[in-house]
Structures are given as C-alpha cells and as structure tokens.
N, C-alpha and C positions, 0 to 999 in steps of 0.2 A: 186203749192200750195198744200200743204198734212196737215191733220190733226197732232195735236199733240199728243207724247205718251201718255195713260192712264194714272189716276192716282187713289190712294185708295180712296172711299169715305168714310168717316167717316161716317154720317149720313144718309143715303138712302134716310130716308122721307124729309127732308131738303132736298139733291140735288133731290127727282123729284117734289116738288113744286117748286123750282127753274127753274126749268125748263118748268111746266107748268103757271109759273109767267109769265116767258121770251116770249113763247109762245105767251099768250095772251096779254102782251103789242101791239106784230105786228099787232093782227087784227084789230085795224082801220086802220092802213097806207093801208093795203091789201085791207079792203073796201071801203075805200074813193077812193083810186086807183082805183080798179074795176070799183067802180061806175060812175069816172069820164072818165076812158077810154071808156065805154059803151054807154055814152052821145056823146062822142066823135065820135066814129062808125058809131053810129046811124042805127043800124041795122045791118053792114057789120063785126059781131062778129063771128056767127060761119059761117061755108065752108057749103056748097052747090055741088049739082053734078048740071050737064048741064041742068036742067029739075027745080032746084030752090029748089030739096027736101035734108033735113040737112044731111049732112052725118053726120054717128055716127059711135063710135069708137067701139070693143071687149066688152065693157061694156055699148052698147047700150046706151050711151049718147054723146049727141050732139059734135062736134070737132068744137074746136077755128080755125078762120081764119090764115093762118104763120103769118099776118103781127099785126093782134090783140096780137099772144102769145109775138111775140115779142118785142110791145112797151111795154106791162104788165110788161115784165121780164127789162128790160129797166129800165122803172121808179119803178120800184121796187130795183134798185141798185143793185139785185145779192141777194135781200132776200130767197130766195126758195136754192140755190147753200149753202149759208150761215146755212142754218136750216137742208140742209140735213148733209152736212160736219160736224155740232154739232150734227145731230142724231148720227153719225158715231161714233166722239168721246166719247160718253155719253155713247154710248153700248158698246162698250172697258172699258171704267171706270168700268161700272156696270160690267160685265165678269170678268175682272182684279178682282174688289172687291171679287166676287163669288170666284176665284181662291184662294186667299189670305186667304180669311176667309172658306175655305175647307183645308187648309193648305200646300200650294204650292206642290199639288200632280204633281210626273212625268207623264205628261199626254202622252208621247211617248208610257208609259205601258198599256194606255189604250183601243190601238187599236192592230188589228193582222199586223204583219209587211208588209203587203203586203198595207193594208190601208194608212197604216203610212207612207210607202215610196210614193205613189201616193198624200198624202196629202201637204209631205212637196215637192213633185214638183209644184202642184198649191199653194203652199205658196208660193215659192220660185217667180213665176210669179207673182203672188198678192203683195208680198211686193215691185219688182222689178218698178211695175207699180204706186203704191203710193208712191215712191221715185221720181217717176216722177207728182205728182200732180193727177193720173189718178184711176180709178176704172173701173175696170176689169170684165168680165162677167163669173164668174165662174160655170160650173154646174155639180148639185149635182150626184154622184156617182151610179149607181142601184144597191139597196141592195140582188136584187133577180133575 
C-alpha cells in the first residue's frame, strides 16, 4: 500500500483546514480509545525495569507496555499508519504546489552534479521502496 501521486492545490487555506478538520474529527475515537484501554490495564500501561521503576524513552517520558501499544493500535483500526500515510501525501501536494506555482523550475539545475547524482541514487531506493508499500530510512548528506 503506497500513497498516491500529488496533486495541485488550488486553495492552501482550504486544503489545511481540511486537514485540521479531518484531524480533529479523530480525537474522540483516540480518547475514548485511550481512555477505555487504560481502565482496561488497570495500571499495567507503561513498562517497568525489574525494580518496578518506569522506563523512559530519549525524550524522558514514560514507554507504553508492547502489549498496551498494541491493542491501542489495534482498536484503533490502523488510524496513526492512516494519518501518517496522509501526512506524506499532503506534503507532496503542498511541494508539488510550491513547484508549479515557482514555475516548474529544472530542479536537476539546482544542485552541483555530484549532489544530484548521489540524490537521484537515494531517490532511486526511496521510490523503489514506496512501490513496494515501504518508507525507507534515508540520511541526510554532511554539507561540511
């Protein structure tokens, strides 16, 4: 399953209230969700080390249990998979747009060829990979 191609947006401000319409319809299903998996639980939300103290993630906050993330994402039917997939296509839109209305510059011209040939290899993997459903971990180049 791969997102679909871009397309022009006519209106900006219309597509991102559209968007943060769509958005906000989900959060009750998300909080009601939440809320009722948590009663559910009954405590056995987030992980723990041997000693009963929370582990916490890189960003010093608390980590979900695997089996708590997993029934969340569960009864959530693939909502998060689904909102990201639409972030994906929505910033393609928006880019696409940007390109179109900059006036479909050659953007090959824009880098030195050594970039550009490096680029379109990890393009070349990146699109390979979304042909197949997947997103790929690509990382940024050092400019110095």
């Amino acid at each position: 399953m791969h997102t679909t191609n871009a397309h022009y947006i006519n209106d900006i401000s219309k597509e991102v209230w559209s968007i943060i319409e769509h958005s906000h319809s989900l959060a009750d299903t998300l909080l009601a969700t939440e809320r009722d998996l948590k009663i559910e639980f009954k405590g056995k939300v987030y992980a723990t080390d041997a000693t009963g103290k929370p582990l916490k993630n890189k960003f010093n906050q608390s980590m979900y249990t695997k089996e708590y993330a997993q029934q969340y994402h569960k009864l959530l039917h693939g909502m998060v998979e689904k909102q990201m997939r639409l972030a994906i296509y929505e910033l393609g839109c928006f880019w696409y747009t940007a390109w179109v209305n900059a006036g479909k510059p050659d953007m090959q011209k824009l880098d030195a060829a050594t970039l550009t040939h490096g680029s379109s290899v990890a393009l070349s993997a990146a699109y390979k990979a979304w042909l197949k459903g997947k997103v790929i971990d690509l990382k940024p180049y050092k400019e110095f």
